[in-house]
C-alpha positions as a Markdown table, in Angstrom:
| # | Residue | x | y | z |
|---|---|---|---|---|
| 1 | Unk | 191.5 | 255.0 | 153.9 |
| 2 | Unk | 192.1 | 255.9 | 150.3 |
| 3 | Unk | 191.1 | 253.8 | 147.6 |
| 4 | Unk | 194.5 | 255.0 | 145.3 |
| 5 | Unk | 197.8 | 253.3 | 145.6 |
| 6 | Unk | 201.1 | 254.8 | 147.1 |
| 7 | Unk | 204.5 | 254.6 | 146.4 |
| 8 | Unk | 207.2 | 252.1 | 148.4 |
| 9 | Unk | 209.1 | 254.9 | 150.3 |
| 10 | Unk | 212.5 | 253.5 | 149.4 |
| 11 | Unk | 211.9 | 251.9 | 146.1 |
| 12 | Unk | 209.4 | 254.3 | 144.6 |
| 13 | Unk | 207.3 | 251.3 | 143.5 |
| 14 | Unk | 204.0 | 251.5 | 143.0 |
| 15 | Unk | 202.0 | 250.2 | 145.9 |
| 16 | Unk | 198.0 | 249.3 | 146.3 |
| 17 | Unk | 196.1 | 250.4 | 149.3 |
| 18 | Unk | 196.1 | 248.1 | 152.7 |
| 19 | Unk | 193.3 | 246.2 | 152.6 |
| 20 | Unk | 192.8 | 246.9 | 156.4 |
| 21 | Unk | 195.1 | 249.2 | 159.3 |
| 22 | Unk | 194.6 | 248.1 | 162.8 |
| 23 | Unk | 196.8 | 250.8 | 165.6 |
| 24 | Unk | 197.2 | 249.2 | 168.7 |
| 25 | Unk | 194.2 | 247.7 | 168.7 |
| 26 | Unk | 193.3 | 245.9 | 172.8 |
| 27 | Unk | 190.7 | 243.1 | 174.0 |
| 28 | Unk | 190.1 | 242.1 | 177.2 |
| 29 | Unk | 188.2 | 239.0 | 178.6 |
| 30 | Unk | 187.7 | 239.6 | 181.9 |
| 31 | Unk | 191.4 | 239.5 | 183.1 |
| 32 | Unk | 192.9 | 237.9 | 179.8 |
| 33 | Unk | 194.6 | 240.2 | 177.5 |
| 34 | Unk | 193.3 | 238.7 | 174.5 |
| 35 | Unk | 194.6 | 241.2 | 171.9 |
| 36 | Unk | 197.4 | 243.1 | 173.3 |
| 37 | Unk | 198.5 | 246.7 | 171.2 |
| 38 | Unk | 198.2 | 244.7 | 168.0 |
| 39 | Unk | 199.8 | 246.9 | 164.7 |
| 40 | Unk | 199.4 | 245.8 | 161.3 |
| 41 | Unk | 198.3 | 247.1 | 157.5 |
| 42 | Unk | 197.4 | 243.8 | 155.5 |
| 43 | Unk | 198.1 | 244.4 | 152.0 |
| 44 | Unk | 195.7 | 242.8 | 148.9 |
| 45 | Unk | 196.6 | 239.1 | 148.3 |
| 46 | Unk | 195.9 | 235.8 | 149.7 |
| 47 | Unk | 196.3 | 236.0 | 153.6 |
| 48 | Unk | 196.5 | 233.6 | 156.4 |
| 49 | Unk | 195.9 | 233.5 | 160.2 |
| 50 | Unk | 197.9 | 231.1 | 162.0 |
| 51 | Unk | 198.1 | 230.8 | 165.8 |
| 52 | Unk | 197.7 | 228.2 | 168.9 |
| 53 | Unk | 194.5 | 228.1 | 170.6 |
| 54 | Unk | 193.7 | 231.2 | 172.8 |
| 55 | Unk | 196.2 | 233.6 | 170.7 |
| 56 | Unk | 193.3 | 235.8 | 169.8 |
| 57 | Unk | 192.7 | 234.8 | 166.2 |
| 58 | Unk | 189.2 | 234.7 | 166.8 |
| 59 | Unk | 189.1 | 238.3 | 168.6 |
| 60 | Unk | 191.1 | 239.9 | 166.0 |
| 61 | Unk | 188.2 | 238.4 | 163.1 |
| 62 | Unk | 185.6 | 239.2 | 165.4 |
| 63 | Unk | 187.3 | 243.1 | 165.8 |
| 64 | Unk | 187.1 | 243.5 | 162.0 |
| 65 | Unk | 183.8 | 242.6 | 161.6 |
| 66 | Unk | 182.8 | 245.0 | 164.2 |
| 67 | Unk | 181.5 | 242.6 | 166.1 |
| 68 | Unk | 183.3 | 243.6 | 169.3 |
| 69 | Unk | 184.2 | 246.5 | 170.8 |
């Protein structure tokens, strides 16, 4: 990942580098697809995490921290 910005491709705007890519990241519990193809680029800023219990928000943290798998 490059620590330089890039440019919107429609606008041209100046854009910072993702904090984070994930690309179709999978978790599995046993049988329970806890994290299933999950896709995202989270961009600098104040983020949230927001889901019912068992939706995998724990997983996901856990996956960035490299604590899993």
């Amino acid at each position: 990942m490059s620590l330089q910005g890039t440019r919107h491709a429609k606008t041209g705007e100046a854009r910072r580098a993702p904090l984070f890519v994930l690309d179709g990241i999978d978790h599995w519990y046993g049988s329970h697809h806890a994290l299933d193809a999950i896709t995202l680029e989270v961009q600098p800023g104040t983020i949230g995490l927001l889901g019912p219990n068992g939706a995998g928000k724990t997983t996901l943290i856990r996956t960035l921290l490299g604590l899993l798998a």
